[in-house]
C-alpha positions in Angstrom: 14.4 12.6 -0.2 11.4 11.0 1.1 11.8 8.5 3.4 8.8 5.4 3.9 8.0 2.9 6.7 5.2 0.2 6.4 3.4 -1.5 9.1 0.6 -3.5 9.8 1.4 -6.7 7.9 0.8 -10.2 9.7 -1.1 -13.3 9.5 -4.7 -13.6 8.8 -7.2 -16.2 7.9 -8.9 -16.1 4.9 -12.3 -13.6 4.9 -10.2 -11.6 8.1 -9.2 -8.0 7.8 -5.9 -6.4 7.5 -4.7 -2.2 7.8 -1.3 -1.7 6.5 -0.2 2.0 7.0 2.9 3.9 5.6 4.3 7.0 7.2 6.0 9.1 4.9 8.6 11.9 6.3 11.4 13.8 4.3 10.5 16.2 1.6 6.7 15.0 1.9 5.1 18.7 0.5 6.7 17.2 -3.1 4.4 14.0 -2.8 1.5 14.0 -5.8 0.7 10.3 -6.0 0.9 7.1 -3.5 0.4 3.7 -4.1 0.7 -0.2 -2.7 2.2 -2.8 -4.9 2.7 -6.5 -3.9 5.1 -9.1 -4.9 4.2 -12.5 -4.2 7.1 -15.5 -4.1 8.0 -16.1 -7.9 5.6 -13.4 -9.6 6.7 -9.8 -10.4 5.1 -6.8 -8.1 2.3 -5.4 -9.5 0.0 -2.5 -8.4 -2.9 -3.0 -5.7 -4.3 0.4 -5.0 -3.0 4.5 -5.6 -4.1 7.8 -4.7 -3.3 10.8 -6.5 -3.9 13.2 -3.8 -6.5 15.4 -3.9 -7.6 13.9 -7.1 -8.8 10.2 -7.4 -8.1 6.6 -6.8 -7.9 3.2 -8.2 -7.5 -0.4 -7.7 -6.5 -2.9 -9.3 -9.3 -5.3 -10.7 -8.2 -8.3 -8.2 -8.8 -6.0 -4.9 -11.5 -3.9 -6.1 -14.4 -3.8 -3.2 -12.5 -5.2 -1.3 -9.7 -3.0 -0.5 -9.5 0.9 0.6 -6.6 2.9 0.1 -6.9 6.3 2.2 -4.4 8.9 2.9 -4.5 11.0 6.7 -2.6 14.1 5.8 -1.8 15.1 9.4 -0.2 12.0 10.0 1.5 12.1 6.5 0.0 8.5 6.8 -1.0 6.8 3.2 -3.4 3.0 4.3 -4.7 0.6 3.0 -6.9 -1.5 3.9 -7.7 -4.9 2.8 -11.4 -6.9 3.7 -12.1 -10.2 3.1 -8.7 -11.2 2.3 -7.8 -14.8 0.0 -5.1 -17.4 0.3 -3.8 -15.1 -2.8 -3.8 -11.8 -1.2 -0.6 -13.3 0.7 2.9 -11.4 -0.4 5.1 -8.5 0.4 3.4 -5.5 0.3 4.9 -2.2 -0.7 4.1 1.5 0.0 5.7 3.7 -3.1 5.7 8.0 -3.7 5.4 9.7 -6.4 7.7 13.2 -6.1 7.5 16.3 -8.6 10.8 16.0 -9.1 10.0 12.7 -10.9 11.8 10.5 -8.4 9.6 7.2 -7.1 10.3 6.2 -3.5 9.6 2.8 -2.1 9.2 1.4 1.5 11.5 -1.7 3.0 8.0 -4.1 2.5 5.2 -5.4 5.2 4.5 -9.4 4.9 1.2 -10.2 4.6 0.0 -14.0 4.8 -3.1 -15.3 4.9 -3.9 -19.0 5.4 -6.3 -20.8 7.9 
């Protein structure tokens, strides 16, 4: 079991700056792959940014150079974070883990709204 929090959401004008963080805990040595997605009210959740650890990255074409995802692995900490944010940036962001057993765990969701 692998067990995800997310924090850092809020309200933020548009251009402002945003660092979401998820701390994972639980069976974390099984973790290959991280990710945020995003749901935004009425459209499905799609896939911002993963990391497969130790390996690479990628983002999708919407955030690219202008979002960082990162991973501290003493803090068992996965972020992301998100520069010069739009009016469409704004939805519920979620932190997800990819396990070796095959399982995918998800976090409860950080808000994220931004509007002047």
């Amino acid at each position: 079991q692998v067990q995800l929090v997310e924090s850092g959401g809020g309200l933020v004008q548009p251009g402002g700056s945003l660092r979401l963080s998820c701390a994972a805990s639980g069976s974390i040595f099984s973790i290959y792959a991280m990710g945020w997605s995003r749901q935004a009210p009425g459209k499905q959740r799609e896939l911002v940014a993963g990391i497969i650890i130790g390996v690479s990255t990628n983002y999708a074409d919407s955030v690219k150079g202008r979002f960082t995802i990162s991973r501290d692995n003493a803090k068992n900490t996965v972020y992301l974070q998100m520069n010069s944010l739009k009016p469409e940036d704004t939805a519920v962001y979620y932190c997800n883990a990819h396990v070796s057993t095959g399982q995918n765990y998800w976090g409860q969701g950080t808000q994220v709204t931004v509007s002047s």
